[in-house]
C-alpha positions as CSV (number, residue, x, y, z in Angstrom):
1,X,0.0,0.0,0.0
2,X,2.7,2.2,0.9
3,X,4.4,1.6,-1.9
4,X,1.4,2.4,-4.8
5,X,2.3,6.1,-4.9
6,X,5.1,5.1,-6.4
7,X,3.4,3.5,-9.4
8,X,2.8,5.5,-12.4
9,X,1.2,2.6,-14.7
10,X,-2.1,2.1,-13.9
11,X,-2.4,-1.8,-15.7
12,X,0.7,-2.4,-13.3
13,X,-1.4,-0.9,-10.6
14,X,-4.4,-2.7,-11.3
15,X,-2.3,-5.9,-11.3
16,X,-1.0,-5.3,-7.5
17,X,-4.6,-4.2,-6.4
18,X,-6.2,-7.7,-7.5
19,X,-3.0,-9.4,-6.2
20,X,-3.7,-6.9,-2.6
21,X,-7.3,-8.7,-2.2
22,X,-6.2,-12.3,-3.1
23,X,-3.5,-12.1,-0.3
24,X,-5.8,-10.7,2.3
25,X,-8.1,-14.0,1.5
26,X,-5.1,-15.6,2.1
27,X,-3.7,-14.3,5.6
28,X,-7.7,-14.4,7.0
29,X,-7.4,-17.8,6.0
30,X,-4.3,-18.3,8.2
31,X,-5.8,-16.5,11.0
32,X,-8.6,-18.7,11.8
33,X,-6.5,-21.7,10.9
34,X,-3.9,-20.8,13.6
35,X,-6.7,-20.1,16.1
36,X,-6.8,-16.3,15.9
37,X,-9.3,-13.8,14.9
38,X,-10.1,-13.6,10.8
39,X,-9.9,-9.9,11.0
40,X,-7.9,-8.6,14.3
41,X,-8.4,-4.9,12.6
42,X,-10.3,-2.9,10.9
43,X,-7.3,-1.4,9.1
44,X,-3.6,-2.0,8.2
45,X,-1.1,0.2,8.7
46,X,0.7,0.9,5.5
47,X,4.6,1.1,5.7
48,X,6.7,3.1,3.0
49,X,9.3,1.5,0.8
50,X,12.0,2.2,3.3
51,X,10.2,0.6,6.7
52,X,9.5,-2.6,4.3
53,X,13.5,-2.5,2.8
54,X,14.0,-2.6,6.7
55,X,11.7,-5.5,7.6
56,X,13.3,-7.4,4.9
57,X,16.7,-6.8,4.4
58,X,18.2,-9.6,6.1
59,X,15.6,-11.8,3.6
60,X,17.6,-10.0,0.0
61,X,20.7,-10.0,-1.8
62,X,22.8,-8.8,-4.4
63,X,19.4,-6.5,-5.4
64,X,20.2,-2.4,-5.5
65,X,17.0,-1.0,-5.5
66,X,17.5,2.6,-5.4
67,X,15.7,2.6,-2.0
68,X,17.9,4.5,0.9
69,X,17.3,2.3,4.0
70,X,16.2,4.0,7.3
């Protein structure tokens, strides 16, 4: 979400937006499985390019993306 501002081509926004709603099926899915609530919120928070480059750094390599980390 954070991220979408950054996306000037609206088919390749589209795209993520239809991807955005499959994924949330997928992680209510894995909340009731694992015992929790389907929806713990009524919103997400969403995180800028830098707070996710900082969540997932330790996950990438070898990949410059141009994205200063905070």
């Amino acid at each position: 979400m954070g991220a979408a501002q950054l996306v000037t081509n609206k088919s390749i926004l589209l795209a993520a937006a239809t991807i955005l709603t499959i994924e949330s099926r997928h992680q209510t899915l894995l909340n009731t499985l694992n015992g929790g609530s389907a929806i713990p919120q009524a919103f997400d928070q969403a995180l800028t390019p830098q707070q996710i480059l900082a969540l997932a750094a330790p996950l990438i390599s070898g990949c410059d993306l141009g994205i200063p980390r905070t």
